[in-house]
ZAPARO-610439 format. One line per 3 residues: number of its first residue (from 1); for each residue x negated, y negated, z of C-alpha. Coordinates in nm, 4 decimals. Layout:
<atoms>
NUM = X/Y/Z | ...
</atoms>
This chain:
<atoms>
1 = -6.3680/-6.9279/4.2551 | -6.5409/-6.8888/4.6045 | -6.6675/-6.6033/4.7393
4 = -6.7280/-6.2662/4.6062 | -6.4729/-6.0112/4.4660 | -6.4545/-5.7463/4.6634
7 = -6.2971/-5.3968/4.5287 | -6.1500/-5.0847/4.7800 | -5.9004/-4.8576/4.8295
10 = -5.5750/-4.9017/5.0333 | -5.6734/-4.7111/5.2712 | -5.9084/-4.9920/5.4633
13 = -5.5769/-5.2347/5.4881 | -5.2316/-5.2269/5.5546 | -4.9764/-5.1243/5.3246
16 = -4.7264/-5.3574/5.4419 | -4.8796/-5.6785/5.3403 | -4.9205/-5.5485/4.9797
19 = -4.5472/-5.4476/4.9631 | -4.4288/-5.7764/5.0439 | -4.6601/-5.9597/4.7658
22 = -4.5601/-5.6667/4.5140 | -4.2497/-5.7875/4.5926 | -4.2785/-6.1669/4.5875
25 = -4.4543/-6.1861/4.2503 | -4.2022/-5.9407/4.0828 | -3.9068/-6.1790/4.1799
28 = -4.1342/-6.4346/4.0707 | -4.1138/-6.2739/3.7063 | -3.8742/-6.3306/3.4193
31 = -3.5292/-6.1188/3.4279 | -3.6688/-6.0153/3.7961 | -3.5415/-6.2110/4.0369
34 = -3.2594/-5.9825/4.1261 | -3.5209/-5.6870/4.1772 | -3.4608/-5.5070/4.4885
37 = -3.6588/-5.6409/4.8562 | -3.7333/-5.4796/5.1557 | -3.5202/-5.6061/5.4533
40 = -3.6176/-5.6263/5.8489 | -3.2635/-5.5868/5.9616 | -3.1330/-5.3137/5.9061
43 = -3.4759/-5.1694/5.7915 | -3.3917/-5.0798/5.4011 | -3.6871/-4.9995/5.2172
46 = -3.6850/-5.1139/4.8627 | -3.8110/-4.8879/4.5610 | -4.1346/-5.0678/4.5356
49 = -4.2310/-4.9721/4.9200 | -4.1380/-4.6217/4.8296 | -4.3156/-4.5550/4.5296
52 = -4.5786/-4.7522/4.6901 | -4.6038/-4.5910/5.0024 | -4.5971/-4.1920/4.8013
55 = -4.8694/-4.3326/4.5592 | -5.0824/-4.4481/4.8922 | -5.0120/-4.1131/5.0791
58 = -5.0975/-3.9173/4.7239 | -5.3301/-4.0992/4.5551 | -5.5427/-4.3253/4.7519
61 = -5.8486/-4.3353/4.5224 | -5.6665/-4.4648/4.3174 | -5.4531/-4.7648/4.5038
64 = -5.7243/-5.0791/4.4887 | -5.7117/-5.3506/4.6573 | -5.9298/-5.7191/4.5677
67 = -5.9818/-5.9210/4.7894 | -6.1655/-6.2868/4.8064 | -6.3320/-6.3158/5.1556
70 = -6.1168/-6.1705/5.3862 | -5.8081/-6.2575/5.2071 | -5.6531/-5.9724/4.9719
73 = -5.5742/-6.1373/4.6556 | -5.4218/-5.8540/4.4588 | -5.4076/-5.4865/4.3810
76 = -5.2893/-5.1877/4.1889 | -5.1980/-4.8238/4.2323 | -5.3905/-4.6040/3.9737
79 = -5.2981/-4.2352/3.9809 | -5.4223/-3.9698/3.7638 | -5.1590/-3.7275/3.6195
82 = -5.2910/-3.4235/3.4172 | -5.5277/-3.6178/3.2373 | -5.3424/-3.9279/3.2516
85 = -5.4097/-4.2487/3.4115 | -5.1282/-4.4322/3.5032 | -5.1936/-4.8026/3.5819
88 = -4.8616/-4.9781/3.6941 | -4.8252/-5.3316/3.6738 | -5.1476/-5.5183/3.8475
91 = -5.0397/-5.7178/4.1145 | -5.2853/-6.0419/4.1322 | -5.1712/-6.4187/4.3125
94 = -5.0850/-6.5897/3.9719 | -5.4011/-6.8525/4.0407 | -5.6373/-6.5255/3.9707
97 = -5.5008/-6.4161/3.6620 | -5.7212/-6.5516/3.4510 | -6.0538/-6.4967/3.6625
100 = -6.2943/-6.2603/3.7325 | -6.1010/-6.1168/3.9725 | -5.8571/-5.9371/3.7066
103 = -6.1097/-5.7951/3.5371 | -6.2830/-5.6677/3.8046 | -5.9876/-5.4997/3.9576
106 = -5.8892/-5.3358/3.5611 | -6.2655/-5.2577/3.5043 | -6.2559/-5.0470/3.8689
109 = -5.9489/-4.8812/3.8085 | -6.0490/-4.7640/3.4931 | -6.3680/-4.6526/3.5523
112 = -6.1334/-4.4479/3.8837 | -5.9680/-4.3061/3.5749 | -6.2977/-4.1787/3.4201
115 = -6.4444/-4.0228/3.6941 | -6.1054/-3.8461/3.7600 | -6.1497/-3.7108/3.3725
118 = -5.8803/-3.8925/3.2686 | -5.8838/-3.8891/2.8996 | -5.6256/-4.1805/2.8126
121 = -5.4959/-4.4973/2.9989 | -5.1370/-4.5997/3.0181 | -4.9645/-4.9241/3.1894
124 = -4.6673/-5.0943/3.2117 | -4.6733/-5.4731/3.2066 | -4.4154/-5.6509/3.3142
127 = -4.4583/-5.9667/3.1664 | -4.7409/-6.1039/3.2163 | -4.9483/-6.2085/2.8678
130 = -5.2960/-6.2308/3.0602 | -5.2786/-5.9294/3.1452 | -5.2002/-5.7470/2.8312
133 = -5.4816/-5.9690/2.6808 | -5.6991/-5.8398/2.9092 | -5.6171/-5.4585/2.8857
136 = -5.6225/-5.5406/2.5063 | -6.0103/-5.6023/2.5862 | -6.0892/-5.2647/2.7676
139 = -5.9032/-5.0945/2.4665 | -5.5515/-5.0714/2.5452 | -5.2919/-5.1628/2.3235
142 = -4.9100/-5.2437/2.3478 | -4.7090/-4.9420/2.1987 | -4.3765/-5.0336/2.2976
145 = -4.1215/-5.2664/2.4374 | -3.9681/-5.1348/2.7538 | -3.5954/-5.3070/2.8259
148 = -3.4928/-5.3326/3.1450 | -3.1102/-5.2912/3.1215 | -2.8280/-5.4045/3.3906
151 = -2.5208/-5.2863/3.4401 | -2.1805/-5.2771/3.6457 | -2.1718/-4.9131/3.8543
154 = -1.8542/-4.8452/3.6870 | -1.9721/-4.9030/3.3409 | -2.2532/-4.6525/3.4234
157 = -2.0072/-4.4201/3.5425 | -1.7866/-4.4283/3.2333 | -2.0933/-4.3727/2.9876
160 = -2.2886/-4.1394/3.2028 | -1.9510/-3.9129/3.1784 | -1.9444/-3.9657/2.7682
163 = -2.3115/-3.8518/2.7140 | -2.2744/-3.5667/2.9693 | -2.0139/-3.4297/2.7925
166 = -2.2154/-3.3579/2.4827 | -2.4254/-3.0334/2.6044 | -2.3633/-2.8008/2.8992
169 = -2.5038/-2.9261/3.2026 | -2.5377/-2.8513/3.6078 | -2.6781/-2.9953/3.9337
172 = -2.9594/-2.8561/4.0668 | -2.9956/-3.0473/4.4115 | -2.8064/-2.8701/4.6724
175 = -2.9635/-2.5799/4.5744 | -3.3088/-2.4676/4.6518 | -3.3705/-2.1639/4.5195
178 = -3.2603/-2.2905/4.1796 | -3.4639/-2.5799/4.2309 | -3.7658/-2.3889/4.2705
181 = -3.6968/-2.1776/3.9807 | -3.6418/-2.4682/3.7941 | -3.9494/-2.6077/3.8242
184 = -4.1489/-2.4359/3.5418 | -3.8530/-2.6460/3.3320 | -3.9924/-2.9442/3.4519
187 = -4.3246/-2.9641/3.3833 | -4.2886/-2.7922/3.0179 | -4.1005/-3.0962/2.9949
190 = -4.3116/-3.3388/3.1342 | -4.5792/-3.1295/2.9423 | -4.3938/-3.1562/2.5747
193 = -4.2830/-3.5562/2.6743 | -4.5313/-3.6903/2.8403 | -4.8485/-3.4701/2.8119
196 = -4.8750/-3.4661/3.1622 | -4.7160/-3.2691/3.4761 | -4.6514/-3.4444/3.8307
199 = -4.5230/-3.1757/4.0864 | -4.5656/-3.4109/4.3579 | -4.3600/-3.6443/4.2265
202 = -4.0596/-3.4330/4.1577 | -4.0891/-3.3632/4.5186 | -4.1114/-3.7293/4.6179
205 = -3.8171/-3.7949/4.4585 | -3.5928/-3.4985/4.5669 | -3.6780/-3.5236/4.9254
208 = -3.7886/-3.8816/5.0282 | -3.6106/-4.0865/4.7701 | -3.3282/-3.8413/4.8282
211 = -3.2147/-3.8483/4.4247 | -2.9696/-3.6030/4.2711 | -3.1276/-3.3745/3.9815
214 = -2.9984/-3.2212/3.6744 | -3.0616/-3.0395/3.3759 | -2.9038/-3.0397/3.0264
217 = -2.8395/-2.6647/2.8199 | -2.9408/-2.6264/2.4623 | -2.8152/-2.2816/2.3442
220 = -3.0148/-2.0750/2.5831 | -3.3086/-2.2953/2.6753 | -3.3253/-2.6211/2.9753
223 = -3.3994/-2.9407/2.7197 | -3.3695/-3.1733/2.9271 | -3.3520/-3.2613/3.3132
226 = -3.2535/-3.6085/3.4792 | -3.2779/-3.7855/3.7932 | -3.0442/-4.0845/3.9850
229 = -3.0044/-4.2144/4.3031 | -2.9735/-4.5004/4.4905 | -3.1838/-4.7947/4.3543
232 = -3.2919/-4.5294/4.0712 | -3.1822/-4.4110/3.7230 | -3.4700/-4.1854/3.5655
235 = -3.6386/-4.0573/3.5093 | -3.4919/-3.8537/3.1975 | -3.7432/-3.6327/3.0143
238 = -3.5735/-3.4052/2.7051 | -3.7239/-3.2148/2.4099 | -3.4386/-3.3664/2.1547
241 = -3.2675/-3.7056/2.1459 | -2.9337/-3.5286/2.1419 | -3.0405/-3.3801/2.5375
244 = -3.1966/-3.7114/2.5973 | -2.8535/-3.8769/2.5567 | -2.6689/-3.5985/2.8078
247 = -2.9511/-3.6338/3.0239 | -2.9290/-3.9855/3.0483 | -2.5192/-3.9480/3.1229
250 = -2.5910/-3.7070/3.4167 | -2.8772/-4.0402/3.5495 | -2.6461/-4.2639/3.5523
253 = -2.3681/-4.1061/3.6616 | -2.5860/-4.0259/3.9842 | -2.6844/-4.3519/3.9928
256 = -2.3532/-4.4589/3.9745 | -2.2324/-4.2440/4.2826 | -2.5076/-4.4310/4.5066
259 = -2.4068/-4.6939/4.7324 | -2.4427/-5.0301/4.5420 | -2.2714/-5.2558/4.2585
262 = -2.4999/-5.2147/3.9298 | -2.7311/-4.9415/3.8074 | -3.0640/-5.0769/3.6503
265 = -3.2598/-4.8485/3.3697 | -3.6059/-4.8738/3.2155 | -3.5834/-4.7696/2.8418
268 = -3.8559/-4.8131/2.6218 | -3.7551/-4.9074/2.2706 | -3.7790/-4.6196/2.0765
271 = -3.4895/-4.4234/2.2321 | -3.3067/-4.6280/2.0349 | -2.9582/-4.4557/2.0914
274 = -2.9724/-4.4801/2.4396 | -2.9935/-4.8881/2.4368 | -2.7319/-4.8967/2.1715
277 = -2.5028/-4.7059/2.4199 | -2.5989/-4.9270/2.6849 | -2.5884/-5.2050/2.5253
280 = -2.2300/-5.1152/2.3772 | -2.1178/-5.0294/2.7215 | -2.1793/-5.3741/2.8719
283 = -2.5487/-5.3651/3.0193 | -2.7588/-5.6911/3.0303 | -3.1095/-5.6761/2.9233
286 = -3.2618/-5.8608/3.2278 | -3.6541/-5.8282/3.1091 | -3.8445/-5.6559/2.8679
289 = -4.2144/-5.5018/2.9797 | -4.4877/-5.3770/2.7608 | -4.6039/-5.0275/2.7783
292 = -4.9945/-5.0078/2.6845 | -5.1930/-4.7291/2.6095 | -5.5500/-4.6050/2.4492
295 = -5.3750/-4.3387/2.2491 | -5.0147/-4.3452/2.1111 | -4.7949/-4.2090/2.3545
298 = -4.5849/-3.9125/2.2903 | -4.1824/-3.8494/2.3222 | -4.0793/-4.2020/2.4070
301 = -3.7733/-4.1774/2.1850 | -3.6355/-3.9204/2.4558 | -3.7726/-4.1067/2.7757
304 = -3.6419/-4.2779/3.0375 | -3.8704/-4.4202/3.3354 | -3.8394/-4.4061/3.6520
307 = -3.8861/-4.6878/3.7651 | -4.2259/-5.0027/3.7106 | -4.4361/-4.8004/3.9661
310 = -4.4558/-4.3987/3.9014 | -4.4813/-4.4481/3.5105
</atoms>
């Protein structure tokens, strides 16, 4: 390896070359290929770009970038949630996998973490086995498959209106007010689920991703809420698997409604109803990721991600 690995944030380069190597090497994956792409004409941002471009406007500190010389060889977007640090997957030009170059870029990105207090590390890998071997080494382990499911918009429909049907439920999008009073639900949610709270995400994905937002009744209390869009089913946070399951039918019903053919979902193994139903209903598992972590994660039996960028 030539040269000298140099580490820095984002904001010193362009975010547009990085988008369009995120998005090379994912369709370069296993059970990836068919993974959304940005296109010129019309301009249609794909989901990487967006989370990508929120996580650069949000979290800079945390986006890295290596680069050999003056050519930028990989990178990954770090953000720091409560006391969380969430790595997504680490974007490197397969021929520096295995180099110094990886481990510089994990060894930066968790010392980022550090500094920022966090007080546990999570990632999702999509695939990759040097990778996971080398989180393994800075004390990360794998917790959990994470199945990326496929299926036909209509499919998605018909199940999404099954689950829903199992606890009261509303919309919360068109209006404001509730929206806002909603949103101590959220994070004692996001709290109980995933130890963590992420305001600024909830508003990236209500008003730039545009998604559709609801929230399942148990007796008198919000258990769950859920989010779907176009190019986006999750995420689903609930305090029971029984909400989980509703939750997930008001997703992908959402996600269903958006323009488009099939609805994709990230689902890590645990929730193990939610695959069956899935699974039952005629979704394809395209891929299967591996969520790491330093601790053992909480409430992944009633999660559903967002997508492989905002964890």
């Amino acid at each position: 390896m030539a040269g000298k690995v140099k580490v820095q944030p984002v904001s010193s380069a362009g975010l547009a070359p990085l988008v369009d190597m995120a998005e090379q090497l994912r369709a370069a994956l296993p059970g990836w290929a068919d993974a959304a792409r940005s296109t010129p004409r019309p301009h249609v941002d794909s989901d990487l770009a967006l989370d990508l471009a929120h996580l650069a406007r949000h979290d800079g500190d945390g986006f890295l970038i290596a680069s050999l010389g003056d050519e930028v060889v990989g990178f990954t977007a770090g953000h720091v949630r409560s006391r969380q640090l969430h790595v997504p997957h680490v974007w490197l030009r397969p021929e520096h996998l295995g180099d110094p170059v990886a481990e510089t870029l994990v060894r930066k990105i968790l010392a980022f973490g550090e500094r920022s207090g966090a007080q546990d590390a999570h990632s999702l890998v999509l695939g990759t086995p040097e990778l996971q071997a080398l989180l393994f080494r800075f004390g990360l382990r794998p917790r959990m498959p994470v199945y990326r499911l496929m299926l036909a918009a209509d499919a998605a429909r018909r199940i999404g209106i099954d689950l829903a049907s199992v606890f009261p439920g509303r919309e919360l999008t068109g209006d404001a007010s509730n929206r806002r009073a909603g949103a101590a639900d959220l994070e004692r949610l996001d709290r109980l689920v995933r130890g963590a709270s992420r305001p600024m995400d909830h508003e990236y994905w209500l008003t730039v991703r545009g998604l559709r937002l609801g929230t399942v009744r148990e007796r008198q209390r919000i258990s769950a809420y859920a989010y779907g869009g176009a190019g986006q089913c999750g995420p689903v946070v609930a305090s029971t698997g029984e909400a989980a399951l509703a939750a997930l039918g008001w997703a992908l019903q959402f996600a269903a409604d958006a323009p488009g053919e099939r609805v994709e979902v990230l689902v890590p193994a645990p929730f193990e109803t939610a695959i069956e139903h899935l699974l039952d209903g005629g979704a394809q598992c395209r891929a299967v990721a591996q969520w790491m972590t330093r601790q053992p994660p909480l409430g992944a039996d009633r999660y559903v991600l967002p997508g492989p960028t905002l964890l």
